[in-house]
C-alpha positions in Angstrom: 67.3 -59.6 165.5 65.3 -62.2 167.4 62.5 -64.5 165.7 59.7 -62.1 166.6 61.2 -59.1 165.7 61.4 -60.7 161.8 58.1 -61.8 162.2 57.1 -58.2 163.4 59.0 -56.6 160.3 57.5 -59.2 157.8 53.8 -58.2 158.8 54.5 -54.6 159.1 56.3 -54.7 155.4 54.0 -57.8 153.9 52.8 -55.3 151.3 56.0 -54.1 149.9 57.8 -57.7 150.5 55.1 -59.3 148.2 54.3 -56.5 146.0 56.5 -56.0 142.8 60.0 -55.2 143.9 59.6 -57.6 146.8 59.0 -60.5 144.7 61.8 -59.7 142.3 64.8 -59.3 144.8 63.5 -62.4 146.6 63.4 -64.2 143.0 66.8 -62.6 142.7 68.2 -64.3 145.5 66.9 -67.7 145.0 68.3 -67.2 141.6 71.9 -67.0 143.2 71.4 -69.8 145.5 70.7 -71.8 142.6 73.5 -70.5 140.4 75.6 -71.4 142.9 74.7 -75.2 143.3 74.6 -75.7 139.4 78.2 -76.7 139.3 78.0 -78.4 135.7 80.8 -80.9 134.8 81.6 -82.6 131.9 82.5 -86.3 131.1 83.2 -88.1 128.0 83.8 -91.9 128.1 85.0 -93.6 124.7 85.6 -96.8 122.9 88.8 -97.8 121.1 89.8 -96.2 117.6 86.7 -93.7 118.4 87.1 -89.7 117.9 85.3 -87.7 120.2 85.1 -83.8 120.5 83.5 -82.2 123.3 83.4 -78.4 124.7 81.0 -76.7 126.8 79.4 -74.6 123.4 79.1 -74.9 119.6 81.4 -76.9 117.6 81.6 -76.6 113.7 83.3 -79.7 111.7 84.5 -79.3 108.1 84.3 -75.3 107.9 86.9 -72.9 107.1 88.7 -70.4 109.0 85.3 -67.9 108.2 82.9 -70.3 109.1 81.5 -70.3 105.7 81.1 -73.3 103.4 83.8 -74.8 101.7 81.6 -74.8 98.8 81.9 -71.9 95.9 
């Protein structure tokens, strides 16, 4: 497919491309891109005698096994 021939199919399709479904697979697709470059890493840099915790979600300190209070 040459540069005019996309060029012919965009201005024969420019309804559909930019009416609803149009916009959402092209939002889809930058969507992926993006997911695809987000590579998230984590660091944790700490001083002497320190206690660190780190995890990639929630992290609940003093709870019991439950979840619940310790209280009652």
């Amino acid at each position: 497919m040459t540069l005019s021939d996309a060029l012919t199919w965009v201005i024969d399709n420019k309804e559909w491309i930019f009416g609803g479904i149009g916009v959402a697979a092209i939002t889809g697709v930058i969507a992926l891109l993006k997911r695809r470059q987000n590579d998230h890493t984590q660091r944790q840099r700490s001083g002497a005698n320190s206690t660190n915790l780190q995890a990639g979600g929630d992290i609940n300190v003093g709870r019991g096994r439950s979840g619940a209070d310790d209280e009652g």
